[in-house]
N, C-alpha and C positions, 0 to 999 in steps of 0.2 A: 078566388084570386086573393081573397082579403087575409084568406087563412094562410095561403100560401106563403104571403109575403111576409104577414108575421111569423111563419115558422121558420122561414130565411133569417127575418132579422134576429131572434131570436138563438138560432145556430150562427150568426156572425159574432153576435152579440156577448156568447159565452165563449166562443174563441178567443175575441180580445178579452175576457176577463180572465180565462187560461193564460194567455200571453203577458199580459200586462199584472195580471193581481198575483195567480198562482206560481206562473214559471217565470216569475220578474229577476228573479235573483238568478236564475243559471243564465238568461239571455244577457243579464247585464253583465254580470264575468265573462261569459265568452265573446262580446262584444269589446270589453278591457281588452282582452287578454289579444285582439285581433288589435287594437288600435293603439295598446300601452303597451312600452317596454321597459322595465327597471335598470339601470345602470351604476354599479357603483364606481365614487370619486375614490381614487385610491388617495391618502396622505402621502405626503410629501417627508420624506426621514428625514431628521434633524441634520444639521451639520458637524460635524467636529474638527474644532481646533487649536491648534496649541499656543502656551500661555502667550506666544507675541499675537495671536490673529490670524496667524497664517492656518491657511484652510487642508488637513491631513484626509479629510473624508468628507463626498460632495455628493450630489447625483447629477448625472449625467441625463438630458433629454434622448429619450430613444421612443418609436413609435410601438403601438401596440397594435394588432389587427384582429377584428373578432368578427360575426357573423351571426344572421337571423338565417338561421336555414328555411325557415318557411317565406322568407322573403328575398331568398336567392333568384337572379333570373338568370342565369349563364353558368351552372354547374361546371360545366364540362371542362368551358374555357377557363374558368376560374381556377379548376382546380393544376386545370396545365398550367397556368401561370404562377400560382404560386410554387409547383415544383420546378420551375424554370430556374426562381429565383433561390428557393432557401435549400433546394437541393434532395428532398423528400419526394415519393413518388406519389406520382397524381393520386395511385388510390388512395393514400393518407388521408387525402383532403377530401376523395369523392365522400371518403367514409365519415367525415366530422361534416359534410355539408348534409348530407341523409339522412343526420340525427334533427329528425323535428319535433324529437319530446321537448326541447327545448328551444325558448328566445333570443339567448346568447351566449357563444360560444368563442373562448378566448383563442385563433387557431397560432398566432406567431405573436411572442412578447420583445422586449429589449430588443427592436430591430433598428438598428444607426440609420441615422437619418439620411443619408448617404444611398446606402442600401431602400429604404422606405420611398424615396424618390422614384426607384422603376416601375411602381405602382400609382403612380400618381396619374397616368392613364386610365386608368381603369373603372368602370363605373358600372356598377351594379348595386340596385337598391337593397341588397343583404347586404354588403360590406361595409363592416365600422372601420374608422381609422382614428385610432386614440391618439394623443402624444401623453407617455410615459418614460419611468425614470429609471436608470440602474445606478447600485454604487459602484462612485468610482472611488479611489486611492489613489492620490495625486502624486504622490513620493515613491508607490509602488513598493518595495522591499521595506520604505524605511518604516519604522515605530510599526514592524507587522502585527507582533506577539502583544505589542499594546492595544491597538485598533482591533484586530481580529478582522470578522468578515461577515457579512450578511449574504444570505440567500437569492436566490431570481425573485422567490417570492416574498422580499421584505424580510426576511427572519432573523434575527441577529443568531450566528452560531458558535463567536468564539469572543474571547478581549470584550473589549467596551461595547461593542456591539451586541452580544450574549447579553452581559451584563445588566445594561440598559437600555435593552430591548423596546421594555415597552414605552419609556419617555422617549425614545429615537422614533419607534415608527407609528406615533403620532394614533390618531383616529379617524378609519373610512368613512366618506357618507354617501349619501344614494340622490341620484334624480331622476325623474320620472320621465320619457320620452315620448309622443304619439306619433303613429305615423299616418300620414294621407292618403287618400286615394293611389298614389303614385308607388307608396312605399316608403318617402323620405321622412329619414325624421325629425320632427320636431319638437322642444321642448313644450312641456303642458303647463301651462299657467294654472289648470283647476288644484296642482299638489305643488305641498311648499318643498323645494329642494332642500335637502340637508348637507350644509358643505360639509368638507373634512378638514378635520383638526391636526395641524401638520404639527410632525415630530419636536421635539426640544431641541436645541442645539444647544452641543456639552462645547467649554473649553478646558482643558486637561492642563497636568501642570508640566507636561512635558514639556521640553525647547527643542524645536526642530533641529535647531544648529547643532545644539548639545549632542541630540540624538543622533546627529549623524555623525561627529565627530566620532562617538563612543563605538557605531557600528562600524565605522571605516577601522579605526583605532586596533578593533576585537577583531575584524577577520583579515587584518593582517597578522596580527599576532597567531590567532590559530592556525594559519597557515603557516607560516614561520614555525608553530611548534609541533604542526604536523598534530595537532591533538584533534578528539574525536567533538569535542562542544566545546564555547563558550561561553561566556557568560557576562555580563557588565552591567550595573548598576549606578545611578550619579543622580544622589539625595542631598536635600539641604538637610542637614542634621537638625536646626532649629524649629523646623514646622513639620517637617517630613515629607515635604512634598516631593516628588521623582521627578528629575527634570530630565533622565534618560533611562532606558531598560531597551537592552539587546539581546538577540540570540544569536547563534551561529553553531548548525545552520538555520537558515530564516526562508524565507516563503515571499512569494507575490502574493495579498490579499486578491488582484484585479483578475486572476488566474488560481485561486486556491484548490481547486477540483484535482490538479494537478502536482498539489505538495503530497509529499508521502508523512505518513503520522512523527517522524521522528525532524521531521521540516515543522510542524506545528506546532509543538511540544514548547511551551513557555515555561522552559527549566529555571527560570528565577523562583517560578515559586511551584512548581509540581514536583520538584527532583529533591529530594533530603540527599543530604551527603553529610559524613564523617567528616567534620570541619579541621581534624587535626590541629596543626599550634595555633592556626587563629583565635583560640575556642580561650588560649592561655592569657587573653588583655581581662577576658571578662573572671578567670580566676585569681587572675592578679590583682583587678579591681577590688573583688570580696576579700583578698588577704588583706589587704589595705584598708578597707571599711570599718572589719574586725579590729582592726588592730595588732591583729595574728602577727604580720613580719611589718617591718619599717624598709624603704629603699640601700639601706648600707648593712641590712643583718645578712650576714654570712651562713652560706650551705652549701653543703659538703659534696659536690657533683660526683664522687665516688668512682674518677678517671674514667669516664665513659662508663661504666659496666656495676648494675645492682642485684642485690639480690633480697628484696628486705624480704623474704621467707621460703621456704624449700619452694621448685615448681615454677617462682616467681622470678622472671627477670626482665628488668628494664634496663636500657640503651641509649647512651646519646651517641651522635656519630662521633664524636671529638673527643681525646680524654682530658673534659674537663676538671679541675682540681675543685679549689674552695671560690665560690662565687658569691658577687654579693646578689640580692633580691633583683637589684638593677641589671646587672649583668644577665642574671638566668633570664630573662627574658629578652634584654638583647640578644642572645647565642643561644636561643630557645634552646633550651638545653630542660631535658621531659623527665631528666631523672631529679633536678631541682623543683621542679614543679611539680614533682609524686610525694615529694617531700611537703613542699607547698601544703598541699593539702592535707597534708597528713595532722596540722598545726588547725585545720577549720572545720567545725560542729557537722558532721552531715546533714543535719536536715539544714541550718544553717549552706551550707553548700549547696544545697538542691532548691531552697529559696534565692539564692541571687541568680541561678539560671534561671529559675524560671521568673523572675522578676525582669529579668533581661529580655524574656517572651523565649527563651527554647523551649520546644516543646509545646509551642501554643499557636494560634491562628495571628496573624499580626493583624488581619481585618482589611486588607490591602482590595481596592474594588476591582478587581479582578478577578475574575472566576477558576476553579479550578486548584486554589490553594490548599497545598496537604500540611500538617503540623508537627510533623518530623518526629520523635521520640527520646522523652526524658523520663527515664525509669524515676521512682517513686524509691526511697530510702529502702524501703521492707524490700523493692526488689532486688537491691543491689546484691553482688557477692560481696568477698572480702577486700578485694583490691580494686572493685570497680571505680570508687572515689579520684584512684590515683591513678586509674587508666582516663579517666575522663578529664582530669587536667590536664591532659595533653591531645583528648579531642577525640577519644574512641568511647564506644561504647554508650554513644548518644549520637543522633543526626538533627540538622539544622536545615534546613532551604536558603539559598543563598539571599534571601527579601529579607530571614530571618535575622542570618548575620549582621547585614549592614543596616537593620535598624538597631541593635545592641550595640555597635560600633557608634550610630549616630548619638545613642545616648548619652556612653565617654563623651565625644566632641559638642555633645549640648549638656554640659557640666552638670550629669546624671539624670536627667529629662529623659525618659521613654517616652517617647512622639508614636501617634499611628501614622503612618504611614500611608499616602492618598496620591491618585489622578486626576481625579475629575474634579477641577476647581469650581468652575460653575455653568449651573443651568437655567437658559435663556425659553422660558414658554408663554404661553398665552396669560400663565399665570404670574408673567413677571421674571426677576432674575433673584437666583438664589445662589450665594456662596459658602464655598466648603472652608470652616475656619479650621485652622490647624485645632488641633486635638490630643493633648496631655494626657499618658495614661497614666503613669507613676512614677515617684523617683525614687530612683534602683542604689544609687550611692551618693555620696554627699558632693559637691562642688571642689572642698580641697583633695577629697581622694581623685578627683577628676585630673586637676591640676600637676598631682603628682605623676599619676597614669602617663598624661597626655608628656611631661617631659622626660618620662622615661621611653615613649612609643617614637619619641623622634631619636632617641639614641637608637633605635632600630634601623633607622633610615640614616641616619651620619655616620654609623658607626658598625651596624649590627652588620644583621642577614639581606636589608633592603637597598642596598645603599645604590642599585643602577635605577630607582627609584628619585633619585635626587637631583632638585633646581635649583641649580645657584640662583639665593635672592630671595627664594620662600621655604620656610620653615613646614615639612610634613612629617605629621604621626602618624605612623601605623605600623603594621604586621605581617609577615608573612605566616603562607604555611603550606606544609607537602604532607599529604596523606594517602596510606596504601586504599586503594578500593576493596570491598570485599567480593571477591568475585569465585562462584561456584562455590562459597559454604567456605571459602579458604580466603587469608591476606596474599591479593595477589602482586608478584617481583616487579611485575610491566605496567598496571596501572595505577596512574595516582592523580591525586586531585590537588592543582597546583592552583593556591590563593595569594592574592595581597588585597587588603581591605586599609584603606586611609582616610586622611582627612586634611586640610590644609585652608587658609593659613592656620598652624597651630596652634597660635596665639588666640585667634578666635576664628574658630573655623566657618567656614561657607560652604564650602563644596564634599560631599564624600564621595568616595568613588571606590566601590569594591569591584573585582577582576576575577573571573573561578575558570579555568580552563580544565577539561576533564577527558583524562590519557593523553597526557601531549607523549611523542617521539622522540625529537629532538629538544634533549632537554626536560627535565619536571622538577626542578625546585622552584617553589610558589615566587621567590625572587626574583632569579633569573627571566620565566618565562613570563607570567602573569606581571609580576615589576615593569619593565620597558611601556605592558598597554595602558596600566595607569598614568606613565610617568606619559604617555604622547594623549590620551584623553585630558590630562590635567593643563601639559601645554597652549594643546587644544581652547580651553574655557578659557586660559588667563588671558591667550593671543586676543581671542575673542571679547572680552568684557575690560582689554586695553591697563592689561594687571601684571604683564609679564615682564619682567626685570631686564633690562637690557644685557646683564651678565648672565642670561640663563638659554642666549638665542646659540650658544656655543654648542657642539656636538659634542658630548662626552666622548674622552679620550678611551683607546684601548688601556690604558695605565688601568682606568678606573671602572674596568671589571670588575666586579665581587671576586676574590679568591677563594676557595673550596675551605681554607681555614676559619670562616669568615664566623662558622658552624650553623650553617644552613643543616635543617636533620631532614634526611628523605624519608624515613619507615616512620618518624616521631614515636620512637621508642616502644611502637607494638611488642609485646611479649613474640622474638619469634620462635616457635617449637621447635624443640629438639628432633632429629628422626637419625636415622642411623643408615639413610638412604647415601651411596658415592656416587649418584648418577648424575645427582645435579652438576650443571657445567661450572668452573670457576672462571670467573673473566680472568687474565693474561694481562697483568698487571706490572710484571717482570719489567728492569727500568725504571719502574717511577722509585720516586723515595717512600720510608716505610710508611709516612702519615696520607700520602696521594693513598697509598694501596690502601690501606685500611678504612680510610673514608671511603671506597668506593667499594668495596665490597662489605661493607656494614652497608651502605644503600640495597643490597644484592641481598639482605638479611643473612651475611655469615658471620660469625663471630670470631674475631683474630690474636688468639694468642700470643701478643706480641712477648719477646723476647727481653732482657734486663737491657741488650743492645740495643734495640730498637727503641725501647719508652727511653732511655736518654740521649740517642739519638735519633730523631724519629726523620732526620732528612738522610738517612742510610740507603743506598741504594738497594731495591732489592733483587735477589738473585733466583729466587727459585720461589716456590707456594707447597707447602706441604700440607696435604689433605689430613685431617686427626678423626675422623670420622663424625656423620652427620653435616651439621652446618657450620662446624668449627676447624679454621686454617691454622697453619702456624708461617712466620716466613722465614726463608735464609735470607741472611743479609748479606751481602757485598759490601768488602772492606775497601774503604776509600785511597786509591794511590797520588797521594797529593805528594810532588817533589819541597823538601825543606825551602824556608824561603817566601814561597806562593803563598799570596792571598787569595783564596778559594772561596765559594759560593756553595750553594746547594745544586746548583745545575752542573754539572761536570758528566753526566752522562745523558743520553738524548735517550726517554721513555719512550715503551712503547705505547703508540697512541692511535696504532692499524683499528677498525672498525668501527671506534669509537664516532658517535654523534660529535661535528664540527664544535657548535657552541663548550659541550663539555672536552671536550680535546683542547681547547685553547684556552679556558679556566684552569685544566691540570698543569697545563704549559707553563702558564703564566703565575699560579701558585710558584712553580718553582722555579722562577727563575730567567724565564725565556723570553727575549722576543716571539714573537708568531704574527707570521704571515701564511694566508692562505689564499687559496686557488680552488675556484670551486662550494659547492656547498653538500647537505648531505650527511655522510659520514666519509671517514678518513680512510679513504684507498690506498693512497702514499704518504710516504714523510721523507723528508730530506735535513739531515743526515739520516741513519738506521737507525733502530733500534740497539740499544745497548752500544752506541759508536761513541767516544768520551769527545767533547770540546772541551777546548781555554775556556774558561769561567774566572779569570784572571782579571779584578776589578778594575786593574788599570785600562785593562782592551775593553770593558765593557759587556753586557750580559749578554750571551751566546745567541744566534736567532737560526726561530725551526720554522722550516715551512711546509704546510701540511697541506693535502693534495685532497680533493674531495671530489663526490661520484659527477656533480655538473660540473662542467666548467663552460 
């Protein structure tokens, strides 16, 4: 018995030391592992928002719902219940409750708490109920392409959110949970929880106000011109800060799943374009630096039409004569500015672009920026120097421009250019100081620049640009696209980049619409959105002149003479092709037709009658082969006596786009009244019908009929 009992105790004996000594370590994991569950705290993303406080991007409370499949007790019902509710079939759920390789299992995230309430019945010791965050965008559409967008699962993927990602979505932490007898859980006191370190919250230097005026501003105007993007930027030139950036078109962040790639696309700074005459402030600055020209030295505009060597030909729309420095750039006129350059050092020339940043990253905390192309001296041909004064044969992104713009209007100062003013974290608050990269020209070549950029605007090609009571500098500019390997006739890239008050500027605001329809001189179409953003700020910041609340009159149109250039003097190729159509120009006088089809890239051999009367009506278009017209003119039957006008015959103005139909009108002469928008279906009188133009009676009135009414 005695043996017995010590051979029992001895087999019990090495059991528990099997248990306890040997297999101590799998019993105590599998014991965790029945009685712990890990849990992680997800962080909280930061906030963002703009420089007044106001909040652009939040998170929103939404519940999360997850599961311990090994500690489910009502599969069945559970899983019909959640297909009741999120609209997935039971077996979705049968199949994620069945998986007991695992503790926890995320089955429904971002669910509104609204929605999250019809479960609030339900009780089964497997179901976790988290409360969890999504982001929201509280403006929806506005500052999209700024903000960008994050993922369901936290991930920053476009804008600020991309950008700075990782200071937004903070740091997870983990806690440890036991569960009872019953299955319920509770938190274990034996492990120390590790919270989570929630995201930074950015304020950017955006103005909400600003930014929505600038959006609202841009897609009316795009609409209005019927063009394919827009574009809008509104910088302090002195620090660089962006207090708005628009697209159009633009996207709902709260819904981004649903924008298409060309909805996303933050063409401020992914898109280079052929800046055309914009490109001419920043050659005219370096002629000025040099010392090359003075504002009163005289050049020879060579009546629209050059040829400084076989093969080579430059164009302005207008034939201008002998201009002075001041001039060629009010009347951007690209055959004085090939000239221009022909007077400054090439490498010298290809140092103040790129001193200006073409050609370079401006460093803007935005993701996605491309740096356009500024060929290298050794690359150039022979005439590229002088094609590039006028804004081809190099591209810019439009962030690009309007920080070289800001430079002029901060008395040669290159600023970087910045959003995120500052970051609020655990570590305290940090802010972003403006940021000096280098000065590009001297302060009085500044000075002279900036009062020759307002005769642009009082005088030049910008003038529907203009607020009675402040003083604005800047530029226009229209440039062909290159489209299929070729300068294409339809598309163009219509700008005005400014700055205002002149004197000492505060606000800049550059405008880039890209293919407008109705309409594409960078004045016309893009001028009007700056002139109602600019409105905009001043209404706003309690700055706007009591003489400036007036609605510009029809009087104070831009007139087609005003020499806005559409092609900016692209070399266009000779071909020997008759198929191309000629617009139907018959009607106007010889200067309407010639400007409007020098837009058209043909070339118009005008007659001894026509260059010295260029308000000759004209009668006929003779094709001379290739791209080059001739016109007959119509002899004017004015009875002895009469004081006569240029208007004495009603042009023809059938198809033409509204806006330009009533510029050609009012060039010559006309009242205009219209009906309708579009393009011109009717006119009243006819074409080629003569009126009194008799300045006693007053100038003749057309009224022109468009496709709405």
């Amino acid at each position: 018995m005695l043996g017995l009992f010590l051979l029992a105790f001895a087999l019990v004996g090495g059991k528990l030391f099997k248990l306890q000594v040997l297999d101590h370590g799998a019993f105590s994991l599998a014991a965790s592992e029945q009685y712990k569950t890990e849990v992680p705290i997800e962080a909280r993303r930061g906030l963002i928002r703009d420089r007044n406080g106001i909040i652009l991007a939040a998170n929103a409370f939404v519940v999360k719902f997850a599961v311990d499949p090994k500690s489910i007790q009502h599969r069945d019902q559970l899983a019909a219940i959640f297909s009741e509710t999120f609209g997935k079939p039971a077996k979705y759920y049968e199949t994620i409750f069945n998986d007991t390789s695992r503790r926890y299992i995320v089955v429904e995230k971002e669910v509104p708490l609204e929605v999250a309430s019809r479960l609030d019945s339900v009780k089964d010791h497997g179901l976790l109920r988290q409360m969890d965050w999504r982001r929201n965008y509280a403006f929806g559409e506005r500052a999209a392409h700024v903000l960008g967008f994050a993922s369901n699962d936290g991930r920053g993927l476009a804008g600020i959110e991309l950008i700075d990602n990782r200071a937004l979505a903070g740091r997870d932490g983990e806690q440890f949970l036991q569960r009872d007898g019953r299955g319920a859980l509770r938190p274990d006191v034996d492990y120390e929880k590790i919270p989570a370190s929630d995201g930074e919250n950015l304020t950017l230097t955006i103005d909400e106000a600003i930014q929505s005026a600038a959006e609202t501003a841009l897609k009316a105007g795009v609409a209005k011109a019927e063009a394919e993007a827009g574009i809008a930027i509104v910088m302090r030139p002195s620090t660089g800060e962006i207090l708005a950036l628009a697209n159009v078109p633009d996207f709902d962040p709260n819904g981004f799943s649903k924008a298409t790639n060309d909805m996303l696309r933050n063409r401020a700074i992914t898109d280079a374009y052929e800046p055309g005459s914009t490109i001419k402030v920043l050659v005219a600055s370096a002629a000025l630096e040099d010392g090359a020209w003075k504002p009163d030295d005289k050049i020879d505009a060579e009546h629209g039409h050059w040829n400084p060597e076989k093969g080579v030909k430059i164009t302005d729309t207008h034939e201008y004569g002998i201009l002075t420095f001041r001039e060629a750039l009010e009347k951007s006129s690209n055959i004085s500015f090939a000239k221009i350059s022909d007077k400054i050092e090439k490498r010298r020339f290809y140092k103040y672009l790129r001193d200006f940043g073409i050609g370079n990253y401006t460093g803007i905390d935005l993701p996605g920026e491309v740096r356009g192309v500024l060929h290298t001296p050794g690359q150039w041909q022979e005439n590229s120097k002088r094609y590039m004064a006028f804004g081809y044969e190099l591209t810019a992104t439009p962030i690009q421009m309007a920080t070289a713009y800001a430079a002029v209007a901060n008395m040669g100062m290159l600023m970087k250019p910045y959003i995120i003013a500052k970051r609020e974290g655990s570590n305290g608050t940090v802010t972003t100081e403006p940021q000096e990269i280098r000065r590009v020209i001297s302060e009085q070549t500044c000075k002279t620049l900036i009062n020759i950029m307002q005769g642009v605007v009082d005088s030049g090609t910008g003038t529907l640009v203009r607020i009675p009571g402040v003083h604005i500098a800047g530029k226009t500019g229209t440039a062909q696209q290159l489209v299929g390997g070729h300068w294409s006739k339809e598309h163009y890239t219509s700008s005005f980049t400014g700055f205002f008050p002149a004197e000492k500027p505060e606000y800049l605001i550059s405008v880039i619409l890209r293919s407008p329809k109705v309409g594409y001189y960078g004045g016309v179409v893009s001028g009007p959105i700056f002139r109602e953003i600019a409105m905009n700020i001043l209404e706003m910041t309690g700055k706007l002149p009591p003489e400036a609340r007036s609605t510009p009159k029809p009087t104070e149109m831009p007139l087609i003479t005003e020499g806005v250039v559409d092609i900016d003097g692209i070399p266009v190729p000779q071909n020997n092709k008759d198929s191309r159509p000629v617009w139907d120009v018959r009607g106007m006088t010889a200067e309407q037709g010639r400007s409007l089809l020098a837009s058209q890239g043909f070339v118009v051999n005008m007659t001894k009658q026509g260059q010295s009367e260029p308000t000759s009506i004209i009668d006929d278009v003779i094709k001379c082969g290739g791209d080059t017209v001739r016109f007959a003119l119509a002899k004017p039957k004015a009875d002895a006596g009469d004081v006569q006008t240029t208007a004495e015959v009603a042009p023809n103005l059938m198809g033409l786009p509204m806006a330009r139909a009533i510029k050609l009108a009012s060039a010559d002469g006309f009242r205009v009244k219209t009906t309708g928008s579009g393009s011109v279906t009717k006119q009243f009188p006819d074409a080629g019908v003569r009126m009194s133009a008799n300045l006693a009676t007053g100038s003749p009135t057309l009224t022109l009929f468009g496709e709405e009414q």
